[in-house]
C-alpha positions as CSV (number, residue, x, y, z in Angstrom):
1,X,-37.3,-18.6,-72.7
2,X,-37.8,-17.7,-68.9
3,X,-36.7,-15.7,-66.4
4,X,-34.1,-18.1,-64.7
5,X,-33.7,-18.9,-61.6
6,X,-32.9,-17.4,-58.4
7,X,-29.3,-17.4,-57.6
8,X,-28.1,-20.3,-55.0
9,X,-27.6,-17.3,-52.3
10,X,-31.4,-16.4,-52.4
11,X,-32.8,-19.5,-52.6
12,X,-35.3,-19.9,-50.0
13,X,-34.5,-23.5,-49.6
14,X,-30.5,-23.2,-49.8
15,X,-31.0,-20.9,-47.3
16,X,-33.6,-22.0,-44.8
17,X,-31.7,-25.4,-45.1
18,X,-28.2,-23.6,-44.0
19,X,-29.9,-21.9,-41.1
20,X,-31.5,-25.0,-40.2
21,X,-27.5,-26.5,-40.1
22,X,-26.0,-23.6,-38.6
23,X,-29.0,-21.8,-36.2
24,X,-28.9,-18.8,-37.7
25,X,-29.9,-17.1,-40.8
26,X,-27.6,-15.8,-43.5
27,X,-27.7,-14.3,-46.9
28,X,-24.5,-13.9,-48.3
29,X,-23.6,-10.9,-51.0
30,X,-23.1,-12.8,-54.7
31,X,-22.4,-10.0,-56.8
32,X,-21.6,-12.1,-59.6
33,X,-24.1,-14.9,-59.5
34,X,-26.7,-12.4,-59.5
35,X,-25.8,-10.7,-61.9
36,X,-25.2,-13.5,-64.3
37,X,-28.7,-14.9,-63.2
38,X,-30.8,-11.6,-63.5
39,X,-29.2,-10.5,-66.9
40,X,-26.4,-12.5,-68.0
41,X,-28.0,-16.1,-69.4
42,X,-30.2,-16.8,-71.5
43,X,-32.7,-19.7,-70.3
44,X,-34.1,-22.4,-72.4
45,X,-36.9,-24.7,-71.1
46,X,-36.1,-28.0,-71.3
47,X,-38.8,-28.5,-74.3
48,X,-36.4,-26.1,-76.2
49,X,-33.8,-29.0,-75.8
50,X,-35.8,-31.8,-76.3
51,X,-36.5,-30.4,-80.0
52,X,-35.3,-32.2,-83.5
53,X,-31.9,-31.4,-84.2
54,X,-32.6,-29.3,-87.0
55,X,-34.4,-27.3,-84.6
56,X,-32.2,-26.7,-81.9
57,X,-29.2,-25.8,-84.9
58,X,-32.1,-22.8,-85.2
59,X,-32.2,-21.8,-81.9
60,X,-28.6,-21.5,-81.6
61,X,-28.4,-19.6,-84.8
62,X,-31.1,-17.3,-83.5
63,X,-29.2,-17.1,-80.0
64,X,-26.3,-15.8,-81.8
65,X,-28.0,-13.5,-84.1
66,X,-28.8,-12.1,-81.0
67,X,-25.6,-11.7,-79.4
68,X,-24.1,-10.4,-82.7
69,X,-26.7,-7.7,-82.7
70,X,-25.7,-6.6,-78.8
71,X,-21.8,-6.2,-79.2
72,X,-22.5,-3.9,-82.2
């Protein structure tokens, strides 16, 4: 697992990129991305997914073991 990634609206590229189209800087207020990205989704690596089959049946078992354990 990892931390994620930075949401799309703090992106340093995403956003130099924009001011570079536009001439002028802006960060735009993305309540819901960033809340999704700082504590909503889980992140796998990709060498998580590239596992046997059997294997990623036990990460999803262990994912929802998990998620059972936080709605009680």
């Amino acid at each position: 697992m990892s931390g994620g990634y930075v949401p799309l609206n703090r992106n340093t590229a995403i956003v130099e990129e924009t001011q570079r189209w536009t001439g002028r800087k802006q960060v735009w207020d993305c309540p819901n991305s960033e809340r999704a990205s700082d504590k909503e989704v889980l992140w796998l690596s990709q060498r998580v997914l590239l596992a046997e089959e059997r294997d990623i049946y036990d990460v999803a078992h262990a994912v929802r073991k998990v998620v059972r354990h936080l709605q009680s």
